[in-house]
C-alpha positions as CSV (number, residue, x, y, z in Angstrom):
1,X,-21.6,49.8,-19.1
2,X,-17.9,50.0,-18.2
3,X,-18.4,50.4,-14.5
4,X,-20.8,46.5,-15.3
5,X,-17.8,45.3,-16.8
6,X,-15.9,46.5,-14.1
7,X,-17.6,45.1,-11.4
8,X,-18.0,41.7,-13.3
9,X,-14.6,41.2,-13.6
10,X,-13.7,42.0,-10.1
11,X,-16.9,39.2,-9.3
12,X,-15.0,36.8,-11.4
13,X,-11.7,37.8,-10.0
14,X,-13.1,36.8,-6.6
15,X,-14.4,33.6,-7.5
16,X,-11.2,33.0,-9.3
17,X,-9.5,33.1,-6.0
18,X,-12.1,31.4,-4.4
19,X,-11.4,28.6,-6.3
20,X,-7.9,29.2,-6.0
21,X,-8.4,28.5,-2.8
22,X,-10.5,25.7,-2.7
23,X,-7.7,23.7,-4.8
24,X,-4.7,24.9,-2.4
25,X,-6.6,23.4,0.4
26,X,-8.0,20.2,-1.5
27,X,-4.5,19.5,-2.5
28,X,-3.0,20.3,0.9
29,X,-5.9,17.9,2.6
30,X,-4.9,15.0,-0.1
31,X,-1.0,15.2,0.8
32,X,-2.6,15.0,4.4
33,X,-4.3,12.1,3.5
34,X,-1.9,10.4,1.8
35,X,0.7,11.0,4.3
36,X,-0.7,8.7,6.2
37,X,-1.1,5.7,3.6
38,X,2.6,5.8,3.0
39,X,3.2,2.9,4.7
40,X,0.6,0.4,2.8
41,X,2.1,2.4,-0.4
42,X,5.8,0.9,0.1
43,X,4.4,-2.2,0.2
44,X,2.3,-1.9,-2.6
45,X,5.4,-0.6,-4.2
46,X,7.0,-3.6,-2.9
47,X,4.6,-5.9,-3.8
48,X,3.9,-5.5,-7.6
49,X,6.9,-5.9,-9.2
50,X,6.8,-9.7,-8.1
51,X,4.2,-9.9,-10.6
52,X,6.5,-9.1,-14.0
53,X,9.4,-11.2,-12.6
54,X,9.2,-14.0,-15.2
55,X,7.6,-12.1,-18.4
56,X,10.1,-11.0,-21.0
57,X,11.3,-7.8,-20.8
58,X,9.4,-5.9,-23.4
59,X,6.2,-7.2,-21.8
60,X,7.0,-5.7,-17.9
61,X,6.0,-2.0,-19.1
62,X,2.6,-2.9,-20.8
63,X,1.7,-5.3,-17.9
64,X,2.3,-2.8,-15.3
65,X,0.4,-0.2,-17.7
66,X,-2.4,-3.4,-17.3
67,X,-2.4,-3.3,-13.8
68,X,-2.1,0.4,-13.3
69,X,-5.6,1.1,-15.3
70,X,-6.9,-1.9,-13.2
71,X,-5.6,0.1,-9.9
72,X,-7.6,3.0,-11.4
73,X,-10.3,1.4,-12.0
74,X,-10.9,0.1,-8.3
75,X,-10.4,3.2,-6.9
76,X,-12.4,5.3,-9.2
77,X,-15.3,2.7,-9.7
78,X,-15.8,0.4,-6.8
79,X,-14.0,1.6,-3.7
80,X,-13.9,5.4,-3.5
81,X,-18.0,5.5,-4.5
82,X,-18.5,3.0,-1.9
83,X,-16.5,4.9,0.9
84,X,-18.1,7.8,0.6
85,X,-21.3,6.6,0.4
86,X,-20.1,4.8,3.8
87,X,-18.8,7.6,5.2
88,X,-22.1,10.1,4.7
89,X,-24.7,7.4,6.0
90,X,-23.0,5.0,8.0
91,X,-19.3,6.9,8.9
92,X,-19.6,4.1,12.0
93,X,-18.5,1.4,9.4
94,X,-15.0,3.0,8.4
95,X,-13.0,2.3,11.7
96,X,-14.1,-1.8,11.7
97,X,-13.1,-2.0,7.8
98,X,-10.5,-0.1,8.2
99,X,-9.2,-2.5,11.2
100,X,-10.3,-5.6,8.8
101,X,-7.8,-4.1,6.1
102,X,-5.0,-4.0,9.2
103,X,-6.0,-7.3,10.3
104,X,-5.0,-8.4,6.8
105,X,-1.9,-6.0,6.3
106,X,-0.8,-8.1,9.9
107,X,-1.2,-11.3,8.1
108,X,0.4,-10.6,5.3
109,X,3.3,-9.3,6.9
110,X,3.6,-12.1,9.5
111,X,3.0,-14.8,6.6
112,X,6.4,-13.0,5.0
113,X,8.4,-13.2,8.0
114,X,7.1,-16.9,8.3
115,X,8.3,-17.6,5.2
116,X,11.8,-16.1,5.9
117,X,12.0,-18.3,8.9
118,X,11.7,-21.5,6.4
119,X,7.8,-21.8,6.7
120,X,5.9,-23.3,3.9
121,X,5.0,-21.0,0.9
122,X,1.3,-20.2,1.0
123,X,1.3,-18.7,-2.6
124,X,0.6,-20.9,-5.4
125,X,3.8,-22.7,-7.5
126,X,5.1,-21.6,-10.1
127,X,3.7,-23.7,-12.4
128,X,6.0,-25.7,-15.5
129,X,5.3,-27.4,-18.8
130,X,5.8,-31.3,-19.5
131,X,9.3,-31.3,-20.3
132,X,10.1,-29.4,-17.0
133,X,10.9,-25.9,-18.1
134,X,9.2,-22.8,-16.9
135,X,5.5,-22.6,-18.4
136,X,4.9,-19.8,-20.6
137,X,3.1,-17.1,-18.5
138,X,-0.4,-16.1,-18.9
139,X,-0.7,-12.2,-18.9
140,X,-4.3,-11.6,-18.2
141,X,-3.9,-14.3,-15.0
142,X,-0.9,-12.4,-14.1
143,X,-3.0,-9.1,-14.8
144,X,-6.2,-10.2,-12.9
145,X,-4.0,-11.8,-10.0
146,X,-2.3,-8.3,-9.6
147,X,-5.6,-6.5,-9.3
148,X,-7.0,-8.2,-6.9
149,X,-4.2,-8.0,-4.8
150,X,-4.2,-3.8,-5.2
151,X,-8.0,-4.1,-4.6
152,X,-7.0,-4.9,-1.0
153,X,-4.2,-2.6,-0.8
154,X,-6.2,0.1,-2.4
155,X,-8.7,0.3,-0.3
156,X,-6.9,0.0,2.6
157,X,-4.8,3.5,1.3
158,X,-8.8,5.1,0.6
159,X,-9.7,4.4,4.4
160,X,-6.9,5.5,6.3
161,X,-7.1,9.0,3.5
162,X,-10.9,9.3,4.1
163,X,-10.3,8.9,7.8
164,X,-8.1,11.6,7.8
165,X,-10.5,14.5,6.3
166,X,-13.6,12.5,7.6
167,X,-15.1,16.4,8.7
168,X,-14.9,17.6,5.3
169,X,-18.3,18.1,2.9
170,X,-18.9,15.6,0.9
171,X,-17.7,17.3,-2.4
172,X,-14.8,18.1,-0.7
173,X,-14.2,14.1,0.4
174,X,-14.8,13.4,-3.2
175,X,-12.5,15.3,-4.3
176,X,-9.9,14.7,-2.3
177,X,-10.2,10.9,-2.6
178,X,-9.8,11.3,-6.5
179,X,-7.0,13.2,-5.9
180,X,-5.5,10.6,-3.6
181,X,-6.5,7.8,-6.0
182,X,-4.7,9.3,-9.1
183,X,-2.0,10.8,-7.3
184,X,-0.8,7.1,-5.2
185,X,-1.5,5.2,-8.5
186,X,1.0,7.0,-10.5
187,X,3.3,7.3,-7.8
188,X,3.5,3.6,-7.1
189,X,3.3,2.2,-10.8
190,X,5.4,4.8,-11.8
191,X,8.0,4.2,-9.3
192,X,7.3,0.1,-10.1
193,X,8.0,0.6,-13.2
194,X,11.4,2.3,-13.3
195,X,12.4,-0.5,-10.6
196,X,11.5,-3.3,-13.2
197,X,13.3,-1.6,-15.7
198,X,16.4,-0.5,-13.6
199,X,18.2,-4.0,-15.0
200,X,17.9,-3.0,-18.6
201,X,18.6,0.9,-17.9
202,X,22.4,-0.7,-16.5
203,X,22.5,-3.3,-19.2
204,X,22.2,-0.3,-21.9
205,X,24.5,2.2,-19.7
206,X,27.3,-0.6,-19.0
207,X,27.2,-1.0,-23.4
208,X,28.5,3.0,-23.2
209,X,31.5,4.2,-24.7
210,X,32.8,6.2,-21.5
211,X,34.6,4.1,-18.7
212,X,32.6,5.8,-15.9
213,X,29.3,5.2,-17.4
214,X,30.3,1.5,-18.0
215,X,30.9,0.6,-14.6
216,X,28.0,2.7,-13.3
217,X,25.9,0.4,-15.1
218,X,28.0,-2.7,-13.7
219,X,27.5,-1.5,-10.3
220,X,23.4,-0.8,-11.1
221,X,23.0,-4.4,-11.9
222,X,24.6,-5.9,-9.5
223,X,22.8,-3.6,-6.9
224,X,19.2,-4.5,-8.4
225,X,19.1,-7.6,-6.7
226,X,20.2,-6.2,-3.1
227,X,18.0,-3.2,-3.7
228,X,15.1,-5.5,-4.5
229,X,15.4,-7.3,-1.0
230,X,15.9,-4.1,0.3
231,X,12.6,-3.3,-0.7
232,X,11.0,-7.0,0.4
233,X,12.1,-5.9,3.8
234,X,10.7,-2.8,3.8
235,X,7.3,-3.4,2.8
236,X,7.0,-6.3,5.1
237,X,8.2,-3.9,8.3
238,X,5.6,-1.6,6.6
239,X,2.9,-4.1,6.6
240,X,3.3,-4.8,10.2
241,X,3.6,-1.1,11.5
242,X,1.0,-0.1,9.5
243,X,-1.8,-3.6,10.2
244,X,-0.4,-2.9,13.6
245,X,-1.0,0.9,14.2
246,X,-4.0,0.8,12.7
247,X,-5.6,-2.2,15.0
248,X,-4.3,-0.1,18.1
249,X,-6.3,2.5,17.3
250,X,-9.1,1.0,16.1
251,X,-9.5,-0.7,19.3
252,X,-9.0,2.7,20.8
253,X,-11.6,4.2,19.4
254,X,-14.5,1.6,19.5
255,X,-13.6,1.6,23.3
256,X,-10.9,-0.7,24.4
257,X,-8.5,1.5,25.8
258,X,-5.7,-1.1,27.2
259,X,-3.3,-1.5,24.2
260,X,-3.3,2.1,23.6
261,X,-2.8,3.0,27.2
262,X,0.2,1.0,27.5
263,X,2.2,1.9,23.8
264,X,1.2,5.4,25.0
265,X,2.9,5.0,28.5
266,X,6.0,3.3,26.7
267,X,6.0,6.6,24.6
268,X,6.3,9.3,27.3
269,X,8.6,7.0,29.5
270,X,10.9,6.7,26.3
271,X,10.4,10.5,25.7
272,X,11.3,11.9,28.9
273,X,14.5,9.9,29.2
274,X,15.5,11.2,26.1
275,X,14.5,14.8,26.0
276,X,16.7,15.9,23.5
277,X,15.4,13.8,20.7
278,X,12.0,12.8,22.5
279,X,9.6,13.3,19.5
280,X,11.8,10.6,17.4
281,X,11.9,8.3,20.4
282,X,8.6,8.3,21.5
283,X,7.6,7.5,17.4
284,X,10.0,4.8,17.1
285,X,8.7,3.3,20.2
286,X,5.5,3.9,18.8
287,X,6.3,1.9,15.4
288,X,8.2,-0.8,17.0
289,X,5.4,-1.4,19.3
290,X,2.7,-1.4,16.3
291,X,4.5,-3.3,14.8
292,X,4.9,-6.0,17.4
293,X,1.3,-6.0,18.0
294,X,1.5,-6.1,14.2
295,X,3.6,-9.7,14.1
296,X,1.5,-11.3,17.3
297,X,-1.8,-10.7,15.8
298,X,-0.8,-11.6,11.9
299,X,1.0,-15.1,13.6
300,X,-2.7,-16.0,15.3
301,X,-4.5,-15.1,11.8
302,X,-1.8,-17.3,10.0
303,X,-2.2,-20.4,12.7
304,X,-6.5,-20.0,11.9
305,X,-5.5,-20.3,8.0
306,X,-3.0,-22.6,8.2
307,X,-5.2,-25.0,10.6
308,X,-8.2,-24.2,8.0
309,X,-6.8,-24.9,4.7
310,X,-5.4,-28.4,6.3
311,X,-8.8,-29.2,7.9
312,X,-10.0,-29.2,4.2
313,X,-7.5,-30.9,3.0
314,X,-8.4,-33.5,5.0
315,X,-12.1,-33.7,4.4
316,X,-11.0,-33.5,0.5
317,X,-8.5,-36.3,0.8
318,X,-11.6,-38.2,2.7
319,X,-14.0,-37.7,0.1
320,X,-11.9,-39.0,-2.6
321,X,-10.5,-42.0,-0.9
322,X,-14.2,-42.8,-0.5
């Protein structure tokens, strides 16, 4: 009986560390994964504390909480069941959405930049009650507005992290895409949210008794602002590196081997004149050159809108004169 027991033990023992194992390398395959998403996670970072900007302050936290369970809800309902099912029966699909999702990242970006440079606003107005003053905000438009936007940016993060353990089982896949999904969505609404909330954290340290603390939470105030374009900046540059690296290759691997060629030339050249710090080189001249590709392709896509939406503004403006 005791030698059973025994042997039972050391059967669970090594199951135990099976599993052990399993976790370690799940985990290890998700940071992998996510790695690569970083960039479309600063500029969801970047992104969603627009959103908050004119609701009072005691409402920021429970509308980011809003749009965090919405962010779950894309991930863990619509997109990550609909990847994998992609990726076991038709894996051929992932590299054109995923380049549809860059395409978009490109435009986004560019559309930024445009808008930096004095272009029109593309976004709706901010709209205002009858005697002029701000209209009071509507939370679930807000809410809903924010979720679709981190529909898009979600799924882009899924694709590039399922393209990275694309020769894993499926359970494994799963796995790690929950993992991913839970693991980005905390780290970006939790980060949002301490951003929103930075104001009020030097607000209540600037009220302190000690001198230092006081002008700490001067200085935090004033820096929100700066930080905040800091951040604008960022996750536009973002945008474009990312939209951008991911068309390169994209186009790479469905067969066009040009672009890649080239940016991959540029790389080695740029290494081997530097060969002290070639590996930092050859990525920023890497990024810069996604990035530009980034910019040029983003400018054509805002040109088709932009020529679109006035088309049928035309039509409309025809229709109702008649």
């Amino acid at each position: 009986m005791s030698g059973g027991l025994v042997a039972l033990l050391d059967d669970v023992a090594a199951l135990a560390k099976v599993a052990a194992a399993s976790v370690d390398d799940i985990g290890a395959a998700a940071g992998r994964a996510s790695a690569k998403a970083a960039g479309v996670v600063v500029d969801d970072a970047a992104v969603t504390p627009q959103y908050v900007r004119d609701l009072a302050a005691a409402r920021e936290l429970p509308i980011i909480r809003r749009i965090a369970l919405g962010s779950l809800r894309n991930k863990f309902l619509i997109i990550g069941p609909a990847l994998i099912l992609l990726s076991q029966f038709v894996p051929w699909m992932l590299t054109p959405i995923l380049m549809l999702g860059g395409a978009y990242l490109c435009y986004e970006g560019a559309e930024k930049v445009w808008e930096r440079l004095g272009g029109a606003h593309h976004g709706p107005e901010p709209e205002v009650s009858a005697d002029g003053e701000p209209a009071l905000v509507d939370e679930d438009t807000v809410v809903s507005g924010a979720v679709r936007t981190d529909f898009i940016l979600s799924a882009e993060i899924m694709v590039i992290s399922l393209n990275e353990v694309a020769d894993e089982s499926l359970v494994s896949r799963a796995l790690i895409l929950a993992v991913v999904a839970l693991g980005i969505t905390v780290l970006v609404y939790g980060v949002v949210g301490l951003i929103v909330k930075m104001d009020d954290i030097g607000l209540r340290l600037a009220q302190g008794s000690s001198a230092a603390t006081a002008k700490f939470g001067r200085g935090l105030v004033r820096a929100m602002p700066h930080f905040l374009s800091v951040i604008s900046v960022v996750g536009t540059a973002a945008m474009l590196w990312v939209g951008g690296h991911i068309l390169l290759i994209g186009t790479d691997e469905l067969g066009w081997h040009g672009p890649y060629d080239v940016v991959h030339s540029l790389e080695e050249a740029a290494g081997d004149a530097v060969s002290g710090l070639s590996g930092v080189v050859s990525w920023l001249v890497e990024t810069l050159a996604s990035a530009v590709i980034g910019l040029v392709v983003g400018a054509v896509v805002v040109l088709v809108v932009t020529l679109i939406g006035r088309a049928r503004k035309g039509k409309a403006a025809e229709t109702s004169a008649h």
